[in-house]
DSSP file (Angstrom, degrees, kcal/mol; ACC not computed):
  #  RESIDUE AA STRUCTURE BP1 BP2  ACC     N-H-->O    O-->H-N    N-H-->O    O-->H-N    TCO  KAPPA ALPHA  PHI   PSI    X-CA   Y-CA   Z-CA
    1    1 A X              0   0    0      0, 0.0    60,-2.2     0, 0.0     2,-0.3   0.000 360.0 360.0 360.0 133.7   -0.6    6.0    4.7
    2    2 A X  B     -AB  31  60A   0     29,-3.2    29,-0.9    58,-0.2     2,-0.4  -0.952 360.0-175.1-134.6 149.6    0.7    2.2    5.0
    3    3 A X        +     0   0    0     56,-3.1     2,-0.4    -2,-0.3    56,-0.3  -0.995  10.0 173.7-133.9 134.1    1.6    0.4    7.7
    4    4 A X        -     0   0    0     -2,-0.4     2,-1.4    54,-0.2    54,-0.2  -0.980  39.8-125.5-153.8 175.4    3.0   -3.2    7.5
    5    5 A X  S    S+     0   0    0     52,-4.4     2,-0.3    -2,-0.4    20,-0.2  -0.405  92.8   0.5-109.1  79.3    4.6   -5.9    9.9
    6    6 A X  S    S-     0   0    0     -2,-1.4     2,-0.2    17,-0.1    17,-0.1  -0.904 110.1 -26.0 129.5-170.4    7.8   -6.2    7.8
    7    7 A X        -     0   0    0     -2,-0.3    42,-2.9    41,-0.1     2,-0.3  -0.480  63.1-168.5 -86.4 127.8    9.6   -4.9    4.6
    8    8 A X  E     -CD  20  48B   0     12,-1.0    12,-2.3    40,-0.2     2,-0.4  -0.948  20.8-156.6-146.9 171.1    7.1   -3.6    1.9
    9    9 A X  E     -CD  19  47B   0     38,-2.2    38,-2.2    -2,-0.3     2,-0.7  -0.992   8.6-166.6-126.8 114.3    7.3   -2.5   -1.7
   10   10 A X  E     -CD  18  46B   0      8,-1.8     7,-3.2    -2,-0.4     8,-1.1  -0.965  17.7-172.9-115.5 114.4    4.4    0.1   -3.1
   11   11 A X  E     -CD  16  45B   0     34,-4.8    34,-1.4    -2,-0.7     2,-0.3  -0.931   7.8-157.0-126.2 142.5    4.6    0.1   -6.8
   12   12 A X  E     - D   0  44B   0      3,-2.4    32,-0.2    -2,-0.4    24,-0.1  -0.676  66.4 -33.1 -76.3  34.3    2.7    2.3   -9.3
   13   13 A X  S    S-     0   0    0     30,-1.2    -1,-0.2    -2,-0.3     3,-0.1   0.617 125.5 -46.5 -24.6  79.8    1.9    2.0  -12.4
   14   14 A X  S    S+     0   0    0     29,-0.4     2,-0.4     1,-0.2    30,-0.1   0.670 121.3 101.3  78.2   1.9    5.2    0.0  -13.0
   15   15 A X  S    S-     0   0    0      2,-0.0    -3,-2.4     0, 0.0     2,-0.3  -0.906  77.9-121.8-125.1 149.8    7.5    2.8  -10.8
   16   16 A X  E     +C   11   0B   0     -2,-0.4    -5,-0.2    -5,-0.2     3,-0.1  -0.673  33.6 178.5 -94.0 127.6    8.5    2.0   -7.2
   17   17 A X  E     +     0   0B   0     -7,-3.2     2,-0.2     1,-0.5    -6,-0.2   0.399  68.5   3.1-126.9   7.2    6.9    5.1   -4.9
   18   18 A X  E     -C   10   0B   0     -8,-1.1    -8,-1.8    15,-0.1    -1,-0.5  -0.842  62.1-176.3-161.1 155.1    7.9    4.0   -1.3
   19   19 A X  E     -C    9   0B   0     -2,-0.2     2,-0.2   -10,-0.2   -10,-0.2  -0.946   3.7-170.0-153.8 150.8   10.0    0.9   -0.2
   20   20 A X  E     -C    8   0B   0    -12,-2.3   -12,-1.0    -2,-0.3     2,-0.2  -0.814   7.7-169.1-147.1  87.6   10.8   -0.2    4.1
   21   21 A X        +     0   0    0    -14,-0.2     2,-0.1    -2,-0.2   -15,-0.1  -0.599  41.9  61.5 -84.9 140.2   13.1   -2.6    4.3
   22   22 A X  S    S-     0   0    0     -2,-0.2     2,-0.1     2,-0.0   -16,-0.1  -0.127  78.0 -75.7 138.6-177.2   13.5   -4.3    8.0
   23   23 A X        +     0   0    0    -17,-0.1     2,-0.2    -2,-0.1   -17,-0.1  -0.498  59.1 132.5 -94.3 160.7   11.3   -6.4   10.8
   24   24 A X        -     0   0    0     -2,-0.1     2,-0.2   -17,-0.0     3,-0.1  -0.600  52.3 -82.9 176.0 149.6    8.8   -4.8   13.0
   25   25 A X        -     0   0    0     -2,-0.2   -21,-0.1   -20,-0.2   -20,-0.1  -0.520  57.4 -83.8 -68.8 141.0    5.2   -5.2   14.2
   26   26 A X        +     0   0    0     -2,-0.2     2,-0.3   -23,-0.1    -1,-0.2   0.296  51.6 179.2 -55.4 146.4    2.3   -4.2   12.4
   27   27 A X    >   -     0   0    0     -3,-0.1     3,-1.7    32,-0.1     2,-0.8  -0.895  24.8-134.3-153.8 102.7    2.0   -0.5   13.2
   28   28 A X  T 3  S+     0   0    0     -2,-0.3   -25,-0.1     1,-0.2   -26,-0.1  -0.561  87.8   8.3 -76.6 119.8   -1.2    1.2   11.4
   29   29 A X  T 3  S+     0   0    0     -2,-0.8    -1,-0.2    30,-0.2   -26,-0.1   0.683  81.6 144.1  90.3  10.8   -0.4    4.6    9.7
   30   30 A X    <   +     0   0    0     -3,-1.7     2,-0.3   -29,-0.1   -27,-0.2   0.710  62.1  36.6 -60.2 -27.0    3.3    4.1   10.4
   31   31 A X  B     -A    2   0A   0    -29,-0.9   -29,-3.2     2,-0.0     2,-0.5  -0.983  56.6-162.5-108.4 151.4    4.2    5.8    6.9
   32   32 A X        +     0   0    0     -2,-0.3     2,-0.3   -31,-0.2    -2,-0.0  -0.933  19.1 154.4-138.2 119.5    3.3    8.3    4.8
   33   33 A X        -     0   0    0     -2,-0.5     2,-0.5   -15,-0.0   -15,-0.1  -0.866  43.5 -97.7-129.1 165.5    4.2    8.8    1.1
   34   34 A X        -     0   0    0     -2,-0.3    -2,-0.0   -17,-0.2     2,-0.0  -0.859  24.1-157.9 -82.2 119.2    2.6   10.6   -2.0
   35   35 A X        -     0   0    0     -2,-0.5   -23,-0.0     1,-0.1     0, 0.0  -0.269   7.0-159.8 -63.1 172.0    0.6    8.5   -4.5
   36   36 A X        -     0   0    0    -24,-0.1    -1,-0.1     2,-0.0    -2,-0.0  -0.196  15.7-170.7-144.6  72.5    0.7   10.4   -7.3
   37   37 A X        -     0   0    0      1,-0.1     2,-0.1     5,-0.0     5,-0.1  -0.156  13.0-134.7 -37.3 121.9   -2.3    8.9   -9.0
   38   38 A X        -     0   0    0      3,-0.2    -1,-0.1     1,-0.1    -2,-0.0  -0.426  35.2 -85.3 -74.5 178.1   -3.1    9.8  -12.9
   39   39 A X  S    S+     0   0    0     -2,-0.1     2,-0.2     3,-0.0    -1,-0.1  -0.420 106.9   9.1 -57.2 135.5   -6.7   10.7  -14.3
   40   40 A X  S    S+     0   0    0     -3,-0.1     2,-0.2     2,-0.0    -3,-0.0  -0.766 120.0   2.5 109.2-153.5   -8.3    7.4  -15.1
   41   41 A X        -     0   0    0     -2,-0.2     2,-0.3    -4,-0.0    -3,-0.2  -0.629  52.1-179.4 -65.1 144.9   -6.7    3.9  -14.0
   42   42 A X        -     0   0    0     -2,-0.2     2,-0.5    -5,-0.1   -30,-0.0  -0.911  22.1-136.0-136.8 174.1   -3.7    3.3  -12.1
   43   43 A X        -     0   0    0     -2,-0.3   -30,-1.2     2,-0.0   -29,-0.4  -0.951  20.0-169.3-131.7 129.8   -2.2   -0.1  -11.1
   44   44 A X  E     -D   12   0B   0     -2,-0.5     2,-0.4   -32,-0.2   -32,-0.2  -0.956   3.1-171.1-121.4 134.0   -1.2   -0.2   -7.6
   45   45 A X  E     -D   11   0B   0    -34,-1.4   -34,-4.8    -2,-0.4     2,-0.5  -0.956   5.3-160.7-138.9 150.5    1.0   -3.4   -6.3
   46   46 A X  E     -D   10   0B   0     -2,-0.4     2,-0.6   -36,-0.2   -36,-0.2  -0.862   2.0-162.9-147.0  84.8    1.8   -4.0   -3.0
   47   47 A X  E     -D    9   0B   0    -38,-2.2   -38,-2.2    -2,-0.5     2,-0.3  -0.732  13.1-168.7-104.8 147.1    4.5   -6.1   -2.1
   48   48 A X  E     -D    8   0B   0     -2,-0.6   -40,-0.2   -40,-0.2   -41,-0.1  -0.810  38.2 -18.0-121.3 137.0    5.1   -7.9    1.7
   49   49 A X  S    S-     0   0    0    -42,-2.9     2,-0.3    -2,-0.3   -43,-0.1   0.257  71.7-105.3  75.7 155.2    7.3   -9.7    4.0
   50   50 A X    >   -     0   0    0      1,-0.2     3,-0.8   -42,-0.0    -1,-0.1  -0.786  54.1 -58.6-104.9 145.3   10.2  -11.6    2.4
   51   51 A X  T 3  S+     0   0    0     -2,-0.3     2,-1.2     1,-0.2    -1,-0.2  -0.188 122.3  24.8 -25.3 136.7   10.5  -15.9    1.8
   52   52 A X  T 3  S+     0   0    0      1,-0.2    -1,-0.2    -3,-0.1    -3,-0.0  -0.489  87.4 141.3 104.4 -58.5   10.2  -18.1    5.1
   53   53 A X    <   -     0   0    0     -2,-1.2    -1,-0.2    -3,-0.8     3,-0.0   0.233  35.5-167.8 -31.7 115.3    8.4  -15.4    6.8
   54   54 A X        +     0   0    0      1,-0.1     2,-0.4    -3,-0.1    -1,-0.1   0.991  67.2  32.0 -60.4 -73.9    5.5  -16.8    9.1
   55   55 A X        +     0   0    0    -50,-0.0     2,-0.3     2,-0.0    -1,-0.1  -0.760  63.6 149.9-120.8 143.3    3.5  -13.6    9.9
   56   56 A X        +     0   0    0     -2,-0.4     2,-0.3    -7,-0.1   -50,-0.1  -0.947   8.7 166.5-168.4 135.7    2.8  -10.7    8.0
   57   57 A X        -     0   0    0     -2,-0.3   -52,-4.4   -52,-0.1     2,-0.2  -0.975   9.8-166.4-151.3 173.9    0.0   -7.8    7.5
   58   58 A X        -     0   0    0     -2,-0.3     2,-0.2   -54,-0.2   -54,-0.2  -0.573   2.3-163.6-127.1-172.9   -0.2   -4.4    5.8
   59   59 A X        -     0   0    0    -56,-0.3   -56,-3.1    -2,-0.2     2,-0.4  -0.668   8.1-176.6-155.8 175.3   -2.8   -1.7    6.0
   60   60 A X  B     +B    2   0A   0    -58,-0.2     2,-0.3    -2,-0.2   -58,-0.2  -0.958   4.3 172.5-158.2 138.1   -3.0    1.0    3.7
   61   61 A X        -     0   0    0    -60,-2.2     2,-0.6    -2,-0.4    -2,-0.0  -0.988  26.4-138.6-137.9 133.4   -5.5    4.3    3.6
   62   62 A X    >   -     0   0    0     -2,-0.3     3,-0.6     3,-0.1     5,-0.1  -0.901  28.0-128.4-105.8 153.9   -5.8    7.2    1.7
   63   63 A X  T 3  S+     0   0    0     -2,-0.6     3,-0.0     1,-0.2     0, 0.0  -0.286  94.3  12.5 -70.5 163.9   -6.6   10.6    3.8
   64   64 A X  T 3  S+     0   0    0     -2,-0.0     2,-0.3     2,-0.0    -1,-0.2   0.513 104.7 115.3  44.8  10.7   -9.3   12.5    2.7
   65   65 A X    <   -     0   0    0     -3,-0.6     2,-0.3     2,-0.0    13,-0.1  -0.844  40.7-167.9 -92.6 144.2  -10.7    9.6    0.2
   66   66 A X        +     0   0    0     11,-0.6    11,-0.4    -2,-0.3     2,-0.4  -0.987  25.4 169.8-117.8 135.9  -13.6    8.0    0.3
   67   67 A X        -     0   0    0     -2,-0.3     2,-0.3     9,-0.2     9,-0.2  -0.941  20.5-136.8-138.8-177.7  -13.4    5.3   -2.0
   68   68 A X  E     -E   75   0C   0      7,-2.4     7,-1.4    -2,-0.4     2,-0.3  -0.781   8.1-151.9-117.7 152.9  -15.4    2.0   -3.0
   69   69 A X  E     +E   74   0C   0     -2,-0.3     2,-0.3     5,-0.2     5,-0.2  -0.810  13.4 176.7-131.0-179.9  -14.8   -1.2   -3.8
   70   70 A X  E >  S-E   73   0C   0      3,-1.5     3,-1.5    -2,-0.3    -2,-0.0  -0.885  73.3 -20.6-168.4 114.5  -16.3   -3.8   -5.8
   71   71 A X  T 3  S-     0   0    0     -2,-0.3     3,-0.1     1,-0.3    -2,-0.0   0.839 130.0 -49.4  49.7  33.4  -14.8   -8.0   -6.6
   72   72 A X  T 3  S+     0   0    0      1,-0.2     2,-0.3     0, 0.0    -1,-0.3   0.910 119.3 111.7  71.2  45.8  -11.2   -6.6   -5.6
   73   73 A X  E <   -E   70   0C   0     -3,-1.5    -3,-1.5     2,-0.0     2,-0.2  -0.938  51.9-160.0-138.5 133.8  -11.2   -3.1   -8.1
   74   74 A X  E     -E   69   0C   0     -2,-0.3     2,-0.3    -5,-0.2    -5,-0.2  -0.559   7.2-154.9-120.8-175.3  -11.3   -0.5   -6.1
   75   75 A X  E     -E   68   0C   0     -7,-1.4    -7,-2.4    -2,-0.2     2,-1.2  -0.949  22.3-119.8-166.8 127.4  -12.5    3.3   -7.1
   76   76 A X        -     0   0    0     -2,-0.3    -9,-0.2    -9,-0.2    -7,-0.0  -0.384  32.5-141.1 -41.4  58.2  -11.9    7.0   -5.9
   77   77 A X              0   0    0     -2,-1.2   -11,-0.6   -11,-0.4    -2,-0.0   0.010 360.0 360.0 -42.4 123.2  -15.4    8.1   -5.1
   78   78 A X              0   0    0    -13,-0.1    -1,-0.2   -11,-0.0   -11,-0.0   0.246 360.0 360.0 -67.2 360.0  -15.6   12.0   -6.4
């Protein structure tokens, strides 16, 4: 689930899996896509907000994870 206050870009190992194009205020949980995470690493990029823009936030959660993080790497707890 991602939420963000502007146009965002969730990319995947290298493949585009949701995109929201237009203005709006930060709205938590506002959408909802399928990751569809392999076994292993994946490489998750997360791009926000367009040039010029002044203010901008995201959030992002997965349901039913718990996961940990550690020096900005984060990890699926099993």
């Amino acid at each position: 689930m991602v939420g963000s206050g502007g146009p965002i870009r969730v990319i995947l190992n290298g493949k585009p899996v949701f995109e929201r194009n237009g203005e709006s205020t930060l709205t938590v949980d506002e959408s909802e896509f399928i990751l569809p995470l392999v076994k292993g690493k994946n490489q998750l990029l997360i791009k926000i907000g367009e040039a010029g823009q002044k203010e901008w936030g995201f959030s992002l959660r997965l349901p039913d994870c718990e996961v940990r993080n550690r020096k900005n790497r984060y990890k699926i707890a099993e």
